[in-house]
Backbone as CSV, one residue per row, in Angstrom:
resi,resn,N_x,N_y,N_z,CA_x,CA_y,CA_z,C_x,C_y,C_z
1,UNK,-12.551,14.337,22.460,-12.639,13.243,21.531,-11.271,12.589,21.404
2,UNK,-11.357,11.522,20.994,-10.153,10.149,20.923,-9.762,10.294,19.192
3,UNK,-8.706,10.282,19.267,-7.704,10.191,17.748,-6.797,9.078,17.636
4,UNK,-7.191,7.868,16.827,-5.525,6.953,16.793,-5.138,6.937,16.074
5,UNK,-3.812,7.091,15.951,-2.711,7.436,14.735,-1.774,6.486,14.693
6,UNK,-1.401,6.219,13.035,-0.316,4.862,13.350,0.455,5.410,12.001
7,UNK,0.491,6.277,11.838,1.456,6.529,10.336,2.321,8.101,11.066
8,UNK,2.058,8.811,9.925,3.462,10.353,10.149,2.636,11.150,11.336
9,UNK,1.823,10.724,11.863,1.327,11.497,12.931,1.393,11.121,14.514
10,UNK,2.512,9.961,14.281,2.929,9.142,15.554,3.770,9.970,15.750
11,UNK,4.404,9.790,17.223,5.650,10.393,17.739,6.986,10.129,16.501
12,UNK,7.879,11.523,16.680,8.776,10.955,15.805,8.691,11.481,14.221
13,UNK,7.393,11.332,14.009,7.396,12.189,12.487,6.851,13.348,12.901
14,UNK,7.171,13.897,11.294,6.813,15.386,10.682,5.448,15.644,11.241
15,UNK,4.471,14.923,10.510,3.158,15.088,11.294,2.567,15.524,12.617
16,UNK,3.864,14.813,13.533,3.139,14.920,14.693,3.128,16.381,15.233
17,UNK,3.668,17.392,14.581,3.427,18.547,15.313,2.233,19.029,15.550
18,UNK,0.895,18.509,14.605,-0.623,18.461,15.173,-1.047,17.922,16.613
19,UNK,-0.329,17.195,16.825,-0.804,16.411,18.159,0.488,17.180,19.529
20,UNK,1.846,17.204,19.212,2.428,17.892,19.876,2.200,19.487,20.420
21,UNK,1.093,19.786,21.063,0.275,20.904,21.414,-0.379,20.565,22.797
22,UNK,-0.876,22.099,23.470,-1.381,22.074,24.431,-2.848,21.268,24.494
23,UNK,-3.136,21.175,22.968,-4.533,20.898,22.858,-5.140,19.428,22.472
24,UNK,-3.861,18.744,22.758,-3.817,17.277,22.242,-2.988,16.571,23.720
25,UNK,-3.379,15.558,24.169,-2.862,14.810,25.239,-2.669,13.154,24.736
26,UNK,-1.924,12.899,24.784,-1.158,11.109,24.584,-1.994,10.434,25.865
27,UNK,-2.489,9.764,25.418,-3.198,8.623,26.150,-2.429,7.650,26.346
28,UNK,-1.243,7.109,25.573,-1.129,5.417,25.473,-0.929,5.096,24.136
29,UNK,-0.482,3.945,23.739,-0.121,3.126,23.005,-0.428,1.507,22.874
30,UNK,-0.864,1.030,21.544,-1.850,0.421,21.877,-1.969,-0.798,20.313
31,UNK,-1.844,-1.925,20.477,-2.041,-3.021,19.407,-3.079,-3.751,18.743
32,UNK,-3.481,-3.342,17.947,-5.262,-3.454,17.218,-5.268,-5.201,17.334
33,UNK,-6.251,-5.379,17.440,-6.924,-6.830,16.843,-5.882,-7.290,15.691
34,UNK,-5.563,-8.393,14.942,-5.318,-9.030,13.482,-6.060,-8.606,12.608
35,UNK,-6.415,-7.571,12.928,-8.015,-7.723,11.375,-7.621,-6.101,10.035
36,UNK,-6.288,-6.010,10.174,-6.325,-5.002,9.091,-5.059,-5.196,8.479
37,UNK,-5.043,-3.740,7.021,-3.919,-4.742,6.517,-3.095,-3.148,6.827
38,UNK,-1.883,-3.038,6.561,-1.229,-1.544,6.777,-0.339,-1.313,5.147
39,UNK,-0.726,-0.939,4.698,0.551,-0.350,3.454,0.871,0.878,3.597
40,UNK,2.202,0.634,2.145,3.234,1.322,2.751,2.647,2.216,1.274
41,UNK,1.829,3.613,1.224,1.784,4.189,0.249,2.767,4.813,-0.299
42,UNK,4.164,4.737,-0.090,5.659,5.551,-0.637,5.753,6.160,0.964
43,UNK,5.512,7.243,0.832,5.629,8.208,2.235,5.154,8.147,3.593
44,UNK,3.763,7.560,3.304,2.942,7.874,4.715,2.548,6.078,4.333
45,UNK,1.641,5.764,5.351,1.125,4.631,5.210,-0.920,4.989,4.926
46,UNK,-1.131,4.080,4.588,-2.340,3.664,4.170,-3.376,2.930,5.395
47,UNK,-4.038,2.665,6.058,-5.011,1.314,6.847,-6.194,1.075,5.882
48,UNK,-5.988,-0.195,5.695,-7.394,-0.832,5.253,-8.096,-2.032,5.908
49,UNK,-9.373,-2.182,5.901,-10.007,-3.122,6.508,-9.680,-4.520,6.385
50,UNK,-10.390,-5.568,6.577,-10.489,-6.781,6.265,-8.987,-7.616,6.105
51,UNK,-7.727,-7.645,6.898,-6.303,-7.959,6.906,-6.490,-9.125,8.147
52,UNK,-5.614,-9.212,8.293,-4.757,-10.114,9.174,-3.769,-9.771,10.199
53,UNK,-3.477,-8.644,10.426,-2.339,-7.692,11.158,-2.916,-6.993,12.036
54,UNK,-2.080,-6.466,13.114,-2.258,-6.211,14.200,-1.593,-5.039,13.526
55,UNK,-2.116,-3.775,14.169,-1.467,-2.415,13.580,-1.335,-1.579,15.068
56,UNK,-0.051,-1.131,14.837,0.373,0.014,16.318,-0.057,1.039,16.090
57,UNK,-0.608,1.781,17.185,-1.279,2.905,17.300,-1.221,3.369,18.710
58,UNK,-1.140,5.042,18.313,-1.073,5.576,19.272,-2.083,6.395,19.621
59,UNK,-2.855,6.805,20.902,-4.172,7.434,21.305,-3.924,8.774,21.426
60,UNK,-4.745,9.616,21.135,-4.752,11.199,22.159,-6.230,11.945,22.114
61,UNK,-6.174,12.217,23.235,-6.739,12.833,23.177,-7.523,14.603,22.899
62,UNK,-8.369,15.259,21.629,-8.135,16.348,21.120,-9.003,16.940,21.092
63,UNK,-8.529,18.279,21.082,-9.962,19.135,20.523,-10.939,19.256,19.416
64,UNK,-11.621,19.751,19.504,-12.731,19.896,17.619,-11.483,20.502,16.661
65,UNK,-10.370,21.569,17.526,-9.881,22.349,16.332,-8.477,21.614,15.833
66,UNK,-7.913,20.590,16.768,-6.848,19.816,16.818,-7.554,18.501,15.406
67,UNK,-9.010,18.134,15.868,-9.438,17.440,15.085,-9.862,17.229,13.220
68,UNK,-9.745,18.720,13.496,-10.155,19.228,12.209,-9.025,19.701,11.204
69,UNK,-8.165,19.878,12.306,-6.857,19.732,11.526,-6.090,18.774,10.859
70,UNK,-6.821,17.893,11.640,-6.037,16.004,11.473,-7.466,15.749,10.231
71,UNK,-8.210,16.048,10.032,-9.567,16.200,8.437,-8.222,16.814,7.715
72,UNK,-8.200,17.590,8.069,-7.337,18.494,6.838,-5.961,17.904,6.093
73,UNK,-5.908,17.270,7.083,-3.919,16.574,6.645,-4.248,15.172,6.197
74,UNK,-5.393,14.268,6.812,-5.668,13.502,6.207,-6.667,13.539,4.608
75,UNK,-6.984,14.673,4.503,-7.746,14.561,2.868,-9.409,14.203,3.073
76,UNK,-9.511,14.760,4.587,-11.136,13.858,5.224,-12.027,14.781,4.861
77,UNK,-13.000,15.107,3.975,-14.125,16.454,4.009,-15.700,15.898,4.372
78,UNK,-15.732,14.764,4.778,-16.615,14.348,5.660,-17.286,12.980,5.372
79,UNK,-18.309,12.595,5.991,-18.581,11.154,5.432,-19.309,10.584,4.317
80,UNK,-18.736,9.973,3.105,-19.358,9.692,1.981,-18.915,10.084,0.828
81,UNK,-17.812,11.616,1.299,-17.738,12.371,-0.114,-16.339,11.789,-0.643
82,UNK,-16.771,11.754,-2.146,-16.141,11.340,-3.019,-14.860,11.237,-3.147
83,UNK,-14.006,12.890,-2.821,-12.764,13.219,-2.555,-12.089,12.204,-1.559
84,UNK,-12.307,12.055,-0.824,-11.945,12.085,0.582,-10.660,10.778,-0.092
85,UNK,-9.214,11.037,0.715,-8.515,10.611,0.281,-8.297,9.154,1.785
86,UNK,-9.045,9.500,2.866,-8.707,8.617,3.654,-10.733,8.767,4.225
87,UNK,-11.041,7.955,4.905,-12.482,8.198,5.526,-12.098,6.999,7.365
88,UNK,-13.311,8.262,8.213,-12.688,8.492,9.072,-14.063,7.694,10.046
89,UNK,-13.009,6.518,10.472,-14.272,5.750,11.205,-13.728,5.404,12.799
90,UNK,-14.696,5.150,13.645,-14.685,4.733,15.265,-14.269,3.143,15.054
91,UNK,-12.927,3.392,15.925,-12.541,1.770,16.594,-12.315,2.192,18.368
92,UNK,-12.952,0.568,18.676,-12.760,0.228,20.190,-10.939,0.649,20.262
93,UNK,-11.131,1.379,21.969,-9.129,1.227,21.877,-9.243,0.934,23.678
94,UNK,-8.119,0.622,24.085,-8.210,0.563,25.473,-8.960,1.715,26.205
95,UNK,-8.798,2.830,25.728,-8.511,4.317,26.528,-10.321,4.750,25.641
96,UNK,-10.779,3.964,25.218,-12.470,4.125,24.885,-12.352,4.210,23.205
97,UNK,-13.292,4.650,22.498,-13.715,5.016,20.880,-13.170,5.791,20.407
98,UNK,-12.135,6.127,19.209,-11.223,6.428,18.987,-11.710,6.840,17.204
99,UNK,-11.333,8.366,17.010,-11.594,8.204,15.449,-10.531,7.692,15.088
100,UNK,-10.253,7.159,13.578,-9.014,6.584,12.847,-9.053,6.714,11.467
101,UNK,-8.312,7.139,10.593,-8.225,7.432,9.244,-7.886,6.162,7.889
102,UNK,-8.888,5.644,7.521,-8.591,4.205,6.701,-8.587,4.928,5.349
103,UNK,-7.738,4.263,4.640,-7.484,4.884,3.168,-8.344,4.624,2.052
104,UNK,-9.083,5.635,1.408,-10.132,5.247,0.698,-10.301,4.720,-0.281
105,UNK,-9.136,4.392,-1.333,-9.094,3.690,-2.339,-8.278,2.191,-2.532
106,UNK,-8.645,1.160,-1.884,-8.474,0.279,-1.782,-7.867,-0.928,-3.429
107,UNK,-8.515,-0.168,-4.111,-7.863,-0.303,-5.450,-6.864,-0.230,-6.067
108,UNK,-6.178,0.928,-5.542,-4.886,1.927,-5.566,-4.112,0.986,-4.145
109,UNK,-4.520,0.651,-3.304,-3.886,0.282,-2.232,-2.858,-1.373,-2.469
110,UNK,-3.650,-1.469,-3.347,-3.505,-3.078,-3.416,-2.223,-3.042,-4.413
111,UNK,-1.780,-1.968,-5.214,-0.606,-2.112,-6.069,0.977,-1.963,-4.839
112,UNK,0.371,-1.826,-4.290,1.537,-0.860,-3.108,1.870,-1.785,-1.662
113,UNK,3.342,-2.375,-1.406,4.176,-2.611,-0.644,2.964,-2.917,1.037
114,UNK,2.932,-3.980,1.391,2.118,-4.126,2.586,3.217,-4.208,3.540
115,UNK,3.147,-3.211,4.887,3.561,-3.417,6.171,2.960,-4.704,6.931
116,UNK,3.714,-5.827,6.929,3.766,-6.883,7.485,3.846,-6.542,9.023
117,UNK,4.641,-6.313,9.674,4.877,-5.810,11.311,3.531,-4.696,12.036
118,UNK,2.953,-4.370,10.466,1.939,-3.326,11.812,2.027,-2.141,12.334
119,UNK,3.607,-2.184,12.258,4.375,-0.882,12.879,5.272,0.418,11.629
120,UNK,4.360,0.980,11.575,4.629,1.760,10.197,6.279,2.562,10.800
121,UNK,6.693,2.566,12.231,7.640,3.409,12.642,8.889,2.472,12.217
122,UNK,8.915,1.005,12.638,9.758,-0.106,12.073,10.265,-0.313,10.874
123,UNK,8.575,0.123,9.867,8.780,-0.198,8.687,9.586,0.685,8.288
124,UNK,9.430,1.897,8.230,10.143,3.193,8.207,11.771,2.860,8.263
125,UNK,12.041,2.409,9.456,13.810,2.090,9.486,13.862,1.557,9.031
126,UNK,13.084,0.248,8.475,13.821,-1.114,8.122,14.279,-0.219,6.348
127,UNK,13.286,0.251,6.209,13.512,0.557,4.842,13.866,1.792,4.697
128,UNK,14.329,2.515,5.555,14.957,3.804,5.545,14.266,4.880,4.132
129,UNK,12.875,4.544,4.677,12.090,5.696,4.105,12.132,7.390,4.643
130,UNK,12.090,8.073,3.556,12.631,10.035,4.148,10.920,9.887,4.701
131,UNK,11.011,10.362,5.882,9.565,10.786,6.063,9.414,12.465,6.225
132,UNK,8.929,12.854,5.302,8.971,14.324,4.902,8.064,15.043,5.596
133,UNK,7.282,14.063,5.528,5.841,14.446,6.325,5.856,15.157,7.913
């Protein structure tokens, strides 16, 4: 299965030690459509639907147990439920159908700093955010 990641689970952050494994392979790198928006939730970033921005992302390819790990770090306990701090839907990517983690409270999203560039790794320097993650 296909994973795209565009926040602390890109190359470079804390995160990525989920994907840095035998059990995860880098496909590529890759520039969405205009159609989403990216914020900057303090630490990690946010994706939400219905934007104007082109958002960077990176592909890999993973296992069920690589996958379920990336549920776990994202706050995902499956589709519909209430908790779920991000919910986890299929986008077209070059390299085929790709799960991706959009942030579920769009309410909460809207008080909070929008990544203009797309590129949550940019945004990161420009604003010399600690990424702890």
């Amino acid at each position: 299965m296909l994973v795209a990641v565009y926040g602390s689970l890109r190359k470079g952050f804390g995160n990525h030690r989920l994907l840095d494994t035998k059990e995860a392979t880098y496909m590529g790198m890759f520039e969405t459509a205009p159609i989403y928006v990216l914020k900057s939730l303090s630490a990690f970033p946010g994706l939400l639907k219905h934007g104007h921005t082109s958002v960077v992302m990176e592909v890999y390819r993973v296992t069920q147990e690589v996958a379920n790990r990336i549920d776990t770090l994202e706050g995902y306990s499956g589709p519909g439920h209430e908790l779920n701090m991000y919910n986890k839907e299929t986008i077209k990517t070059p390299y085929g159908e790709a799960s991706v983690y959009f942030y579920a409270d769009e309410g909460r999203a809207a008080h909070y700093e929008t990544c203009t560039t797309g590129d949550w790794k940019e945004y990161v320097e420009q604003k010399k955010i600690n990424q702890y993650a």
